[in-house]
C-alpha positions as CSV (number, residue, x, y, z in Angstrom):
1,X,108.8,109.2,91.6
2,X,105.7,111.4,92.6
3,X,106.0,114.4,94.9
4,X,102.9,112.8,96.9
5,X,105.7,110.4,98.3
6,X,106.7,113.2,100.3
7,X,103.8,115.5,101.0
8,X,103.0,114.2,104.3
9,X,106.3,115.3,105.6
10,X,105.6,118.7,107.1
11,X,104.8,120.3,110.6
12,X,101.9,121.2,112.3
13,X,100.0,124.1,111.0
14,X,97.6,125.6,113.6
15,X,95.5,128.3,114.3
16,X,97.1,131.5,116.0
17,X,93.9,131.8,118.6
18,X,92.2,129.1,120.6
19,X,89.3,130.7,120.6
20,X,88.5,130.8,116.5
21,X,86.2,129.0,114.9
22,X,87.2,126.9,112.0
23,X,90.8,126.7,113.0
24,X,92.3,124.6,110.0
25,X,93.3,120.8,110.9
26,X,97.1,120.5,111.8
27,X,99.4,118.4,108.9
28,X,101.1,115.3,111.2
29,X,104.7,114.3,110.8
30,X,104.9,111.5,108.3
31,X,104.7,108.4,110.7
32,X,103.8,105.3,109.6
33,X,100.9,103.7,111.3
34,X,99.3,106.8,112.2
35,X,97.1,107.5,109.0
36,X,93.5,106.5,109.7
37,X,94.2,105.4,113.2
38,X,93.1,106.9,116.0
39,X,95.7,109.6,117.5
40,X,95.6,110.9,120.9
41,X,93.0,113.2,120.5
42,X,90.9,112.2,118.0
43,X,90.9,110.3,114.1
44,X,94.0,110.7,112.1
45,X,92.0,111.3,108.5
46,X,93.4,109.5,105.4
47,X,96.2,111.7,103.8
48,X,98.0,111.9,107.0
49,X,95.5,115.1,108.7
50,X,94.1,115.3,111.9
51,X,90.8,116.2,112.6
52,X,92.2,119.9,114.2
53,X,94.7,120.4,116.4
54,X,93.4,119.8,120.5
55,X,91.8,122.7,122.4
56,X,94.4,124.8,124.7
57,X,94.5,123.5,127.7
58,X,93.5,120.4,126.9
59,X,95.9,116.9,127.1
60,X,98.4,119.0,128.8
61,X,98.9,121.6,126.9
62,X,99.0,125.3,128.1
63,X,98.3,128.3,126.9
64,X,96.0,130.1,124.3
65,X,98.0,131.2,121.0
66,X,99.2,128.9,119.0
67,X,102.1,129.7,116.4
68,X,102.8,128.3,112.8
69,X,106.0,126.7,112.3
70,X,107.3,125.5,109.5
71,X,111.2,123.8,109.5
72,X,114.3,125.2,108.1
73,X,115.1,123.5,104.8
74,X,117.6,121.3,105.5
75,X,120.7,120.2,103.3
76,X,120.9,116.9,101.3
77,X,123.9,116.3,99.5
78,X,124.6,113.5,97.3
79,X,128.0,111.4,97.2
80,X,127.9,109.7,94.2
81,X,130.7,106.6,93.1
82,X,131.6,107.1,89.3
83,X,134.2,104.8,89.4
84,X,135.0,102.3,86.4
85,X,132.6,99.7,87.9
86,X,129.7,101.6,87.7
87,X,129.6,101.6,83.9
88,X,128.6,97.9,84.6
89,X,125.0,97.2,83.3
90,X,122.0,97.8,86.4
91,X,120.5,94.7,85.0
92,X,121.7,92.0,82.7
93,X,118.9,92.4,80.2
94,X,119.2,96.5,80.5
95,X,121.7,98.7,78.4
96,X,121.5,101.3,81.6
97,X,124.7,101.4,83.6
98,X,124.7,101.5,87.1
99,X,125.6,105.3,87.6
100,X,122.8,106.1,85.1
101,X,120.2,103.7,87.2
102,X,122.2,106.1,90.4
103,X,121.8,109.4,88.9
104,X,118.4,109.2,86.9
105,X,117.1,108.0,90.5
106,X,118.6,110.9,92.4
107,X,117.4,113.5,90.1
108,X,114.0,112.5,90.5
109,X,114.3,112.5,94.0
110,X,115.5,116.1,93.7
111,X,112.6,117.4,91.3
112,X,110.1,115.1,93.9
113,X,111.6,117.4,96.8
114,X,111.3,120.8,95.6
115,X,112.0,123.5,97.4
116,X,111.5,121.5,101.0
117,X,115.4,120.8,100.6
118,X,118.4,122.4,99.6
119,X,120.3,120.0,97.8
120,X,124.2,119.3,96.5
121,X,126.2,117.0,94.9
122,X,129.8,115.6,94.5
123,X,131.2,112.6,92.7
124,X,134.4,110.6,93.1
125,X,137.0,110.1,92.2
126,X,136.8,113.9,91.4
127,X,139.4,113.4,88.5
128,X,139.8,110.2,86.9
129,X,141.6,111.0,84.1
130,X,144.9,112.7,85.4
131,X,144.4,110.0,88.5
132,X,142.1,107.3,89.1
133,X,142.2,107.7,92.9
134,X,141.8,111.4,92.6
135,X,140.0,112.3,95.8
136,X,135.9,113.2,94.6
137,X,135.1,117.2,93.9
138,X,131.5,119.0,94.0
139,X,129.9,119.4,91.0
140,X,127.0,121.0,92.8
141,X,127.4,123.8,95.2
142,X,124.1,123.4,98.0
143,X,121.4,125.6,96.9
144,X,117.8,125.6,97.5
145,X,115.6,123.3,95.2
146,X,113.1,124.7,92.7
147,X,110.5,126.6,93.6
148,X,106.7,125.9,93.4
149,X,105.4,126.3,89.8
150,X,109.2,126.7,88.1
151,X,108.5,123.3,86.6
152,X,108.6,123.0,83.0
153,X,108.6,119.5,81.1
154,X,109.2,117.8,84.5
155,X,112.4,119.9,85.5
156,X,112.8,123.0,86.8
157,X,116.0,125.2,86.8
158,X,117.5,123.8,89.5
159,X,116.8,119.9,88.9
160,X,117.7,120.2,85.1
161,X,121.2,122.3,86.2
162,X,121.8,119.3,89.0
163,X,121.1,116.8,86.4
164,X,123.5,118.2,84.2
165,X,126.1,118.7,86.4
166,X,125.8,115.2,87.4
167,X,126.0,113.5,83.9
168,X,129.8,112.4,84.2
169,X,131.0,109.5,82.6
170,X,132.3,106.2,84.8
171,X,135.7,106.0,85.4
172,X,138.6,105.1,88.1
173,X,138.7,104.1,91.9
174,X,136.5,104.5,95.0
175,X,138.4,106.6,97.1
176,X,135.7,107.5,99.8
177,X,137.7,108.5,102.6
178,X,139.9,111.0,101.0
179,X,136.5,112.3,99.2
180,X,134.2,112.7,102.5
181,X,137.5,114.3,104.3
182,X,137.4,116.8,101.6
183,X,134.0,117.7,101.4
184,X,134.0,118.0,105.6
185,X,134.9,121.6,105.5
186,X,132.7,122.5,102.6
187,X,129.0,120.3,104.8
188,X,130.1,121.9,108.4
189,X,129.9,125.5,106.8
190,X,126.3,124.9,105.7
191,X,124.0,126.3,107.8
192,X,121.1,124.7,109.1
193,X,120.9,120.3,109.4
194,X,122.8,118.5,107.0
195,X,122.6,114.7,105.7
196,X,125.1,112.7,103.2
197,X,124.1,110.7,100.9
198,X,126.7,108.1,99.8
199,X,126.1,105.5,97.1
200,X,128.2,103.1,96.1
201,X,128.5,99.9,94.2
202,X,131.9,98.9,96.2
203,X,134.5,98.8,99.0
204,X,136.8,101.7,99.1
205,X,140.1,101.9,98.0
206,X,142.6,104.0,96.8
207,X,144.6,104.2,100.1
208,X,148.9,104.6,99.3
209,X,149.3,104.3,103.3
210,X,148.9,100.7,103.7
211,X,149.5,97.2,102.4
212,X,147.4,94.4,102.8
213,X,146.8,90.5,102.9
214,X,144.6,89.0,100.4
215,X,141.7,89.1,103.0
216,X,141.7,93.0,102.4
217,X,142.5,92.7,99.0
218,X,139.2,94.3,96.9
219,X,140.4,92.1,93.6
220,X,140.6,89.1,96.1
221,X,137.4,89.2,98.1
222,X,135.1,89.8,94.8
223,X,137.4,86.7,93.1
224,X,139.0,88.8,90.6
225,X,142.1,87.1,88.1
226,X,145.2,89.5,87.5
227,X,147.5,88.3,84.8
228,X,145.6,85.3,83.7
229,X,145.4,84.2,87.5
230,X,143.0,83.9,89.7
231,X,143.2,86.0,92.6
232,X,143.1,83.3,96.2
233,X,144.3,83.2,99.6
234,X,147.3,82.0,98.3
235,X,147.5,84.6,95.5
236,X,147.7,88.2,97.0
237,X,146.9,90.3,93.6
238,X,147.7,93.6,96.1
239,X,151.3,92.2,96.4
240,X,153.1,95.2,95.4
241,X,155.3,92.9,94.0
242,X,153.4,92.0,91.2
243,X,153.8,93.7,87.7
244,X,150.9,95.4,86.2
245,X,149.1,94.9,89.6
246,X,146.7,97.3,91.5
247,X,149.3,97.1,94.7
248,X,148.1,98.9,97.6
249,X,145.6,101.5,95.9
250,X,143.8,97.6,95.8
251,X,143.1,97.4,99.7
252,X,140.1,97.9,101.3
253,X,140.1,101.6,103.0
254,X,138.1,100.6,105.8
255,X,139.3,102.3,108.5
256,X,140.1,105.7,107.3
257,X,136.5,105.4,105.8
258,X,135.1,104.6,109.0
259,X,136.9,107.5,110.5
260,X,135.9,110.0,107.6
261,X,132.2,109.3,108.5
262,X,133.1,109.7,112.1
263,X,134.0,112.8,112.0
264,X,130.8,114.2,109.9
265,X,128.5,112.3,112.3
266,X,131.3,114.5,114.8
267,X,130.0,117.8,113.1
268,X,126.6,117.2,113.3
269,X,126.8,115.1,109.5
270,X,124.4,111.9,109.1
271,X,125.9,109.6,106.6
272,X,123.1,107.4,104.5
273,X,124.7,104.7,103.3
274,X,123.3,103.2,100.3
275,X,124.6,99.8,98.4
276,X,123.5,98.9,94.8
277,X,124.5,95.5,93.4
278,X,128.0,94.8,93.8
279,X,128.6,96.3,97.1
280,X,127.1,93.2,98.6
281,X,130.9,92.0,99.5
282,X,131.4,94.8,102.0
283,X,128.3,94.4,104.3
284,X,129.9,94.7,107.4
285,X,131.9,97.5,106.5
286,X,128.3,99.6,105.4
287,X,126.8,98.2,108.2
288,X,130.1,99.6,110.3
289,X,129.6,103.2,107.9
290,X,125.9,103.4,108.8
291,X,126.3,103.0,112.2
292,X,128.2,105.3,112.9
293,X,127.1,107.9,110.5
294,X,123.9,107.8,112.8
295,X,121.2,106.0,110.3
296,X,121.7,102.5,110.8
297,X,118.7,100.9,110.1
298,X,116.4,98.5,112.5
299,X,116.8,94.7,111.9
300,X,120.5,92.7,110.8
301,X,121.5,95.2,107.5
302,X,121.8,98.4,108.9
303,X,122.6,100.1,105.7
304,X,120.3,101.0,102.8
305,X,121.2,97.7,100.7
306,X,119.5,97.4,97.2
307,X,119.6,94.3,95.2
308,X,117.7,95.5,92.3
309,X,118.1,98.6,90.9
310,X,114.4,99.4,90.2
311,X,113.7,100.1,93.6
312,X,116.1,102.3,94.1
313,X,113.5,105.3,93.9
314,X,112.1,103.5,96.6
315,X,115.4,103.5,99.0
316,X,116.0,107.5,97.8
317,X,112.4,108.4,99.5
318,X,112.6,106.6,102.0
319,X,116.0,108.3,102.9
320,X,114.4,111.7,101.8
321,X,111.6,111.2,104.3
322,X,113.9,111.2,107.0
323,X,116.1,114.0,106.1
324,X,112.9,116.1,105.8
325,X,112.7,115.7,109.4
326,X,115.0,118.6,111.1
327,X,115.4,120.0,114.8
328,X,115.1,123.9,113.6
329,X,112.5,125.3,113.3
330,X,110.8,129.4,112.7
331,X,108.1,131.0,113.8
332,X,105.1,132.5,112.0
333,X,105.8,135.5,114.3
334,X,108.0,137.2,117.3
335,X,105.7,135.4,120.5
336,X,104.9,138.6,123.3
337,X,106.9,137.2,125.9
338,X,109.5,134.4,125.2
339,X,109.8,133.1,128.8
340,X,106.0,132.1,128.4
341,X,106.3,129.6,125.3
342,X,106.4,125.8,125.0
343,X,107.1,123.2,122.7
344,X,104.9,119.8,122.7
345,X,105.5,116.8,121.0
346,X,101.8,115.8,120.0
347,X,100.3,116.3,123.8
348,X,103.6,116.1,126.1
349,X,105.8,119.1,126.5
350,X,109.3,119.2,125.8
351,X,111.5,120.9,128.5
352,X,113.6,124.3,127.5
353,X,116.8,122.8,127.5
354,X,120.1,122.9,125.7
355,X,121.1,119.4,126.5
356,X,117.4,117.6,126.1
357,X,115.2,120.3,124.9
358,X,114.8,122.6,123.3
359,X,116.2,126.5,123.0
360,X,115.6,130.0,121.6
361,X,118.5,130.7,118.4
362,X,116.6,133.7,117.7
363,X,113.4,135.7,118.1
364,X,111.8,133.6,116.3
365,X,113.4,130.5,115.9
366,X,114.4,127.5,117.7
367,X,116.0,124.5,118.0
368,X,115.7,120.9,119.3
369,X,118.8,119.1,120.9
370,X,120.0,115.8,122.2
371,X,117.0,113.5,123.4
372,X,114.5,115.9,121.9
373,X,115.9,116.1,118.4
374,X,116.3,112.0,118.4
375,X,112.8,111.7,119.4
376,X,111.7,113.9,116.6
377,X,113.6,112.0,113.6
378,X,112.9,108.5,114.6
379,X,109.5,108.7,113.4
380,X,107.7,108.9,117.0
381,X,105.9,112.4,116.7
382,X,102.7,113.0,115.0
383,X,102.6,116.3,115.6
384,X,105.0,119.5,116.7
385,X,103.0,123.0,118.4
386,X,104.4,125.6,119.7
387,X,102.0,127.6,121.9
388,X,102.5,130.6,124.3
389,X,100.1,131.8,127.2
390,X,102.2,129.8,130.0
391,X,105.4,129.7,131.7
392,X,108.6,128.1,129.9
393,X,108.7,124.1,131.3
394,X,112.0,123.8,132.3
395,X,114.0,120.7,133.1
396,X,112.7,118.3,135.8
């Protein structure tokens, strides 16, 4: 995967004068469409550049000093499924497993970010050895990803010590509640915007608080055989009943997995829900976890559903493209007068307002909210200014 994928995916760079000469061209928000069209004030320029940012006063805006801002790294952290499954080949005619297709994937989506992320990583189950539902564990603490020119033989420090801690062999359940309501406390205490990455190849399970039909049966709906039978509708292989069967650890967790990702999306937490081969019995359920994780897709699959494994890097960008894209963001410097700033989304302002807007967090940073901070990661700004000279826009 080539860091270029991303490079487009920054904030408007401008000029701290009106008045200078030679004022270098503002970097757009990755939008698709907009390179080489024709932007509101002039040609978008291959690359994703616009020809200069527009003259104060100009298209609405107001005021004459115009401040660099650049966003707050935010946090990506990967939930990875290691369960037994996923030592399953990625292709038929390929010796790769599925994790390894997973992992090697997420890496270079990791080295490809750099240090625009912080990045961190757990797997599940977390113990699969002492128990195979063991709820998943961190094996990367977040932490800012390598610097510029710390690269050596493709890695650098941080990218080689997250690939490590990642290499973990296959093995156990998918217990995907009890792992995201674990790592809860451990995301809400990061600062700045954070984004979950789940991938899995399957429907959770692992749940002891609930038995189940064979319509929630996982060994059921993918056609499974327990003890030389073939799991049906008239063959529950959950039954606890049955000797040597998975019993209730064998029922699809959907609900307390649907209210795990709740309660991130709750704390400010967008879930990405990503489905490799194998996962492709549980649509509506992803669909369900993507929803209301706050990334469901346009069009009828509203998760990130991947049928073949090499385009996986593809799914990971895409997903990385939009996590890039936070509601925080600093100043070059402290502006004279705060009450005479404002924020413009490409040529329209945007109102200071806690609800809507956008507000001060400190001297010299800020922060979009509700409306604003929507408009800004669904893809429909080109460009973000902040410029002083004029009084604050307030709410209509």
């Amino acid at each position: 995967m080539s860091a270029a994928r991303f490079a487009t995916v920054a904030l408007a760079l401008v000029a701290i004068a009106c008045s200078e000469e030679g004022r270098p061209a503002g970097i757009n928000m990755s939008v698709p469409g907009l390179d080489a069209a024709t932007g509101p004030d002039g040609p978008y320029l291959e690359g994703g550049f616009q020809d200069g940012p527009p003259p104060a006063d100009a298209e609405g805006f107001c005021g004459n000093q115009f401040f660099e801002v650049t966003p707050e790294p935010p946090n990506l952290y990967f939930v990875l499924d290691r369960s037994g499954s996923m030592l399953d080949r990625a292709v038929p005619t390929s010796p790769v497993t599925k994790y390894a297709a997973v992992r090697g994937a997420t890496v270079e989506m990791v080295v490809a970010l750099g240090h625009r992320v912080n990045v961190g990583a757990a797997v599940f189950p977390g113990s699969p050895s002492a128990d195979e539902c063991s709820s998943g564990k961190e094996v990367f603490a977040t932490q800012p990803g390598d610097a510029p020119g710390s690269f050596d033989g493709g890695f650098g420090p941080v990218s080689a010590t997250f690939s490590a801690a990642t290499n973990v062999q296959p093995k156990g359940g998918t217990p995907i509640a009890a792992t995201l309501e674990s790592l809860r406390p451990i995301l809400a205490n990061l600062e700045g915007s954070t984004a979950v990455v789940l991938a899995t190849d399957g429907g959770p399970n692992c749940s002891t608080e609930h038995e189940c039909g064979p319509e929630d049966c996982i060994w059921n709906i993918e056609g499974a055989k327990l003890n030389e039978e073939w799991c049906t509708p008239t063959y529950n292989c959950c039954d606890t009943s049955i000797y040597y069967g998975p019993g209730a650890k064998g029922c699809l967790d959907g609900s307390a997995t649907v209210a795990a990702v709740a309660a991130l999306r709750d704390a400010g937490i967008r879930t990405y829900v990503v489905g490799i081969p194998g996962s492709e019995f549980y649509v509506s359920l992803l669909d369900q976890l993507a929803t209301v994780g706050g990334s469901a897709r346009s069009g009828e699959t509203k998760y990130y559903r991947v049928d073949d494994v090499s385009n996986l890097g593809a799914t990971l960008a895409t997903i990385g493209e939009k996590a890039l894209i936070t509601c925080e963001f600093v100043l070059e410097a402290k502006p004279p007068d705060a009450d005479f700033v404002n924020v413009y989304f490409d040529h329209q302002s945007v109102p200071y307002d806690e609800t809507d807007g956008w507000t001060w967090t400190s001297d010299t940073t800020l922060s979009l909210h509700g409306e604003a901070c929507e408009k800004l990661k669904s893809g429909d700004v080109a460009q973000v200014q902040v410029v002083a000279g004029c009084p604050t826009q307030q709410p209509r």
